[in-house]
C-alpha positions as CSV (number, residue, x, y, z in Angstrom):
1,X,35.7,166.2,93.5
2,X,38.2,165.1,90.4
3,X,38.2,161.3,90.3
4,X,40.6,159.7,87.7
5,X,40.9,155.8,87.1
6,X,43.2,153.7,89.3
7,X,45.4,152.1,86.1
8,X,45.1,155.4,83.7
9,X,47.6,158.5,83.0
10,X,46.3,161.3,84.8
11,X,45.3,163.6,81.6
12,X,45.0,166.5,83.3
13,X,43.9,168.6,79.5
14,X,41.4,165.8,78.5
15,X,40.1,166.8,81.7
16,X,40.3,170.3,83.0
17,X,41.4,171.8,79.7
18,X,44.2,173.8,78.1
19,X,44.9,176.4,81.4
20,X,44.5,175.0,84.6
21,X,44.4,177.3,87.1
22,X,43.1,178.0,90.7
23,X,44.3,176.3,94.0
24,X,41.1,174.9,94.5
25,X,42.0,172.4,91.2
26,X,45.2,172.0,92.2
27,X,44.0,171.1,95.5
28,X,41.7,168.6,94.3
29,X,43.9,167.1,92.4
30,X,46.8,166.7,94.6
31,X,44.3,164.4,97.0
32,X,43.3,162.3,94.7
33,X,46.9,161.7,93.6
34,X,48.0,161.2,97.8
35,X,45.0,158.8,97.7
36,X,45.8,156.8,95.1
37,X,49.5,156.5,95.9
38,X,48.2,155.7,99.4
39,X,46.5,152.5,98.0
40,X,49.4,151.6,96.7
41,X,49.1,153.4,92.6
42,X,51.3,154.9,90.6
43,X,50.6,157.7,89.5
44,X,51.6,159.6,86.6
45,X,50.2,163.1,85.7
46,X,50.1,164.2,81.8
47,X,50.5,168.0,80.7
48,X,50.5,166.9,77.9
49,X,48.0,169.6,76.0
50,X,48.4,172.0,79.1
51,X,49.1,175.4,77.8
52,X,49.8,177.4,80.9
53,X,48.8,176.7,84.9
54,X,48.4,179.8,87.5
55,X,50.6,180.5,90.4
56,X,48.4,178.5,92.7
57,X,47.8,175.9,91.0
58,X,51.5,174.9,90.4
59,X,52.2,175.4,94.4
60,X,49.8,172.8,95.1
61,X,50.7,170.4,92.2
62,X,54.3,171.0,91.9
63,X,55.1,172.6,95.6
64,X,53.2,170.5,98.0
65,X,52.6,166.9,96.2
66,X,56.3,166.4,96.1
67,X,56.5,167.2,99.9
68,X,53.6,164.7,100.4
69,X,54.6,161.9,98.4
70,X,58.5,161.8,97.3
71,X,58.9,160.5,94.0
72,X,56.1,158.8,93.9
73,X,54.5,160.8,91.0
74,X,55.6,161.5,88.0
75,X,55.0,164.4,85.6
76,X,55.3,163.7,81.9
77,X,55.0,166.0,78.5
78,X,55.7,169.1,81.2
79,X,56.5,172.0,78.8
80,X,59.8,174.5,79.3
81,X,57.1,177.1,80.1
82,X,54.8,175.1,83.0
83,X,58.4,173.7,83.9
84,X,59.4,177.2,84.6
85,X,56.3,178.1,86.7
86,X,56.8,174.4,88.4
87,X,60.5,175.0,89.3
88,X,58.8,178.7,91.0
89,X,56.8,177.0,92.9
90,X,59.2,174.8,94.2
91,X,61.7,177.1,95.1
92,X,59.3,179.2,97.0
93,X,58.4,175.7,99.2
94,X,61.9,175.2,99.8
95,X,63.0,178.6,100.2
96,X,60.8,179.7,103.1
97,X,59.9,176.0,104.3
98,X,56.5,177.1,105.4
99,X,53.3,175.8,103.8
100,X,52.7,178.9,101.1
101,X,48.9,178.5,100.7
């Protein structure tokens, strides 16, 4: 299971490296983030140092934790190109309005 402290920046690159990829990561990651906005965090994730994320990974980061949560999260140092894959991800949530994974 990923654990991050309760008052730091989620450093997602410092922590799972330059390509994250894999629903299973993003999955993990996504609960600890509902978690910790459930105990009443907030929670900001870091790309900053993220080269690239999968398919999967960004549907479960960037599709489902903004169903789950609002805007209670936010994402900072996103690049155009993991902001591309994000806005995907999105669109395919709220295009079909089924869970995708």
């Amino acid at each position: 299971m990923t654990t991050f402290a309760r008052s730091d920046k989620m450093r997602l690159a410092e922590k799972h490296g330059e390509v994250l990829g894999g629903r299973v990561l993003g999955e993990e990651i996504r609960e600890d983030v509902v978690r910790l906005i459930k105990a009443g965090e907030v929670v900001v994730l870091d790309l900053g140092g993220v080269q690239a994320v999968s398919p999967s990974f960004a549907d479960e980061i960037f599709g489902k934790l903004p169903q789950e949560v609002g805007e209670r999260v936010e994402f900072v140092n996103v690049s155009q190109q993991i902001q591309a894959v994000a806005n995907m991800a999105r669109a395919g949530r709220a295009g079909n309005g089924q869970d995708a994974g």
